[in-house]
N, C-alpha and C positions, 0 to 999 in steps of 0.2 A: 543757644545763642552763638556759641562761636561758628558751630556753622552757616548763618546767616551772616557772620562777620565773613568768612574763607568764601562768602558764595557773594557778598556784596562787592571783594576787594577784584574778584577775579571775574565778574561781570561790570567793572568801569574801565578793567583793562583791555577787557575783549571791545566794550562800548566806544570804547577809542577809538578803534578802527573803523565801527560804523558811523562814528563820528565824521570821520576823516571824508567817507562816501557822501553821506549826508551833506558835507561842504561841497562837493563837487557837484552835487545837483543843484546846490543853494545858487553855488556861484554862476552857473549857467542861469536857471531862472530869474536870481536878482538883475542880472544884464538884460537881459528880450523878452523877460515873462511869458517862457516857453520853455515847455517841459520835454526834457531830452532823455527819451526812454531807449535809446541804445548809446546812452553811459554804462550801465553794466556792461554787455557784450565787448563794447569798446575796450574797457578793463581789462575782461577776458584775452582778448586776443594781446594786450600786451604782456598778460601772465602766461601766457601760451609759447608767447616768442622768448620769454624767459627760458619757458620750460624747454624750450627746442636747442635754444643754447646751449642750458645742462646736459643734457641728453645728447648731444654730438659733438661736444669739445670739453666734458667735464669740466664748464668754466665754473668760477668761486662763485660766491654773492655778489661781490662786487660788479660784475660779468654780467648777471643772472637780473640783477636790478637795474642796469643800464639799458638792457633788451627788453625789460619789462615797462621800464618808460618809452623808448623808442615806439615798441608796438601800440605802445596806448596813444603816444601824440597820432602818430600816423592813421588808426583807424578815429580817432579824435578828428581830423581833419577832414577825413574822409567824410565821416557823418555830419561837419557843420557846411562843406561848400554843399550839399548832396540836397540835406533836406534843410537848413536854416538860410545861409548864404540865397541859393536859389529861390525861395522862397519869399513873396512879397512880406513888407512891415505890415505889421497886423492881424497877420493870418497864423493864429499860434494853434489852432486844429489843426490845421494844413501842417503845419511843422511836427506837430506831435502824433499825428499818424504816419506819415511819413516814416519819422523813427521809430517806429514801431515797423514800420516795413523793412527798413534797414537791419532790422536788431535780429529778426527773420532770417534777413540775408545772410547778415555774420555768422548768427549761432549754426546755419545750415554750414558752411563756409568752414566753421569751424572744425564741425563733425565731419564733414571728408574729409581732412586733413587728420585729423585726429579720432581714428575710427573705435580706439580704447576706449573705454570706459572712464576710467580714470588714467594719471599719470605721475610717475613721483614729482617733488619738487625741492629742490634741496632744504634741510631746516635750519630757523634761524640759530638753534643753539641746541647742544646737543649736553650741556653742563643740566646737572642735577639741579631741582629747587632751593630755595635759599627759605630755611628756616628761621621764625621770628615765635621761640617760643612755642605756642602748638599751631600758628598758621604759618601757609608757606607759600610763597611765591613760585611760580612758575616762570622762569628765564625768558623765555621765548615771551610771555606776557607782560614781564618789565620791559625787555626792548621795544614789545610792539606799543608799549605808554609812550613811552620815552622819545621814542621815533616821530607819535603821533601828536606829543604836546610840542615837539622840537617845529613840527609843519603847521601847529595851530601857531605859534607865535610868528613862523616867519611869513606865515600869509598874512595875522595881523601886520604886521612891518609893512608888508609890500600894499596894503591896503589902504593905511594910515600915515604911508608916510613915503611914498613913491610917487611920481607923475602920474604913471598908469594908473595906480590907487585912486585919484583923485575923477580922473577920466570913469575910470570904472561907477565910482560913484554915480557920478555926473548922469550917465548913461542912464542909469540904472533907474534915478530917482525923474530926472525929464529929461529925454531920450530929445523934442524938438529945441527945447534950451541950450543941451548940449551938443548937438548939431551948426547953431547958429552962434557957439563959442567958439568954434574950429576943429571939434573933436569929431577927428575918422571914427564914425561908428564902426563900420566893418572891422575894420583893425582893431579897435579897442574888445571887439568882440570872439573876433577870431584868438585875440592874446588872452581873452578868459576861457575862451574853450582850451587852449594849448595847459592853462592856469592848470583848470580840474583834473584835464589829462594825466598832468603830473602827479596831484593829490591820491588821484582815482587809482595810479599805478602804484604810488606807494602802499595803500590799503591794499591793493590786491596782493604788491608781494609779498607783508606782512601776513595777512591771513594765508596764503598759500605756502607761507614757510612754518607756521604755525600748524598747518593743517598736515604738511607736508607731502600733500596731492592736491593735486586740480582733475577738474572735471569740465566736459564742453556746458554743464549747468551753469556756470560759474557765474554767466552773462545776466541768467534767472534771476537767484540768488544774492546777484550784490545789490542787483537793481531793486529787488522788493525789501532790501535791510536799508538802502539808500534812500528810498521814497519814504519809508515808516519810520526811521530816524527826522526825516527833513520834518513830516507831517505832524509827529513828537513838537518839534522844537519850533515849528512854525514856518511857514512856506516867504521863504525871502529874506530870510535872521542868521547871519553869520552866529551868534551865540547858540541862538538856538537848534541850530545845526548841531551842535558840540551837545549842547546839554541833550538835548535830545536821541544822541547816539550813545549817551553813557546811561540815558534813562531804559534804553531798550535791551544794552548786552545786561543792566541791572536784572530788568524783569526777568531773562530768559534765562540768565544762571541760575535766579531764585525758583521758578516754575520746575528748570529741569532737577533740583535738588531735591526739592518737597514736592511736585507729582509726577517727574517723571520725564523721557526726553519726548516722548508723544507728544505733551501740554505745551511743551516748552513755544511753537509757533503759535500754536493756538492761544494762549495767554499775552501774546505779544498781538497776538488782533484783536483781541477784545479791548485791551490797555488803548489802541490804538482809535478802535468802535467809542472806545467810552470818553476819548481826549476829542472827537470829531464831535460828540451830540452837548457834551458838557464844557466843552472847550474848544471852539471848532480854530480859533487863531493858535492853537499851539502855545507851547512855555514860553515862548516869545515873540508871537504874532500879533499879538496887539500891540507888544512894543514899536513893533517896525510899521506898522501902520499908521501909530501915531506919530512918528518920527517924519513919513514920507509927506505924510498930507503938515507938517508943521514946515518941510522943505517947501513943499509947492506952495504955502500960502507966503512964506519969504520971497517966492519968486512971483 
């Protein structure tokens, strides 16, 4: 029992950060209802330019995270004017293959530049666990909570209780409603991609300083914890983005404790196999569905 207690405590702190991913996919798709498959790599390249920081100016964290936002807005930007921006209303194939060609580009883009394998990355804390009794915490895994409830609250804020928030909705819910209220869609969507950029980059420094290496996978890797977290919680549900990203570091801790780190993906497809055929809206995709169609019959 207490190792399922030490395994459950220590996969909702890791789930936080695919939590955090899971929102940045949310929040792109809730806007355009189009799915942005070089988010990962995007992330990447801002952990990358972090990591380039560290490694030729031995800058602090502080440093290390400001270059990791930086790189993420910017290939953020790059991928919304490239394949979304460009791209006619309506045509949400055309956009998601696209970035899928894009994510191509980067990950390649990435690898000549970074021809290692791996690369250090500074860590977030380098203090011993904090004992409670016979369970323990792991430092780096209370910041990365703490870090990640601190940005689930203040995107609530900016969502709930901002202009943009409001707009963002708007958009989101009837895209020609809110066009013919005066809201610049482009803008209101290009400041959602900048949004995720930023979320995107914090999970990535977190788990990068946790991990304390990066790899040119990195782009792989966030993007299929960020999709199966969203898919978890439900495709378009800010809640269930979050529940969903705590539901998956759950299983993966528990999988890798009792069968092993083999199972540990593998049990995280099946959870995911068996929420598609017995659940296909997600822990909270029925909610949002009912919510959207109770907007549009108000409209």
């Amino acid at each position: 029992m207490l190792d399922f207690v030490q395994n459950l405590i220590d996969g909702l702190m890791v789930g936080s950060s695919y939590a955090l991913l899971a929102l940045g996919f949310t929040l792109i798709f809730g806007a355009m209802r189009r799915l942005n498959l070089s988010y990962g790599p995007s992330i990447m390249v801002g952990v990358f330019a972090g990591t380039l920081v560290h490694m030729q100016y031995s800058a602090g964290l502080i440093a290390v995270a400001a270059a990791t936002m930086i790189g993420s807005a910017i290939a953020t930007v790059y991928v919304e004017r490239l394949c979304f921006a460009a791209v006619r209303s309506g045509a949400a194939v055309a956009s998601m293959v696209s970035s899928f060609a894009v994510w191509m580009q980067i990950e390649e883009a990435v690898t000549l530049a970074f021809p290692r394998r791996t690369y250090a990355f500074p860590a977030l804390s380098d203090a011993p666990p904090i004992y409670v009794g016979e369970l323990f915490f792991r430092i780096e895994y209370v910041v990365m909570a703490i870090v990640a409830a601190l940005v689930m609250l203040v995107l609530y804020a900016i969502l709930n209780r901002t202009r943009f928030g409001l707009q963002l909705r708007a958009v989101s819910q009837n895209p020609v409603a809110a066009r013919y209220s005066g809201i610049n869609i482009p803008a209101v969507t290009l400041q959602a991609f900048l949004l995720a950029a930023v979320i995107g980059a914090i999970a990535g420094f977190l788990i990068a300083g946790t991990d304390q290496q990066i790899t040119p996978r990195f782009g792989l890797w966030a993007t299929i914890k960020g999709l199966i977290a969203m898919m978890l919680g439900g495709l378009g549900s800010i809640p269930g983005a979050i529940l969903g990203g705590l539901l998956l570091g759950v299983v993966e801790a528990q999988s890798q404790w009792y069968l092993g780190t083999e199972y540990r993906d593998l049990m995280a497809y099946l959870v995911l196999f068996a929420f598609l055929v017995l659940r296909p809206g997600g822990l909270m995709g029925t909610v949002a569905v009912t919510q959207d169609r109770e907007a549009a019959r108000r409209l």
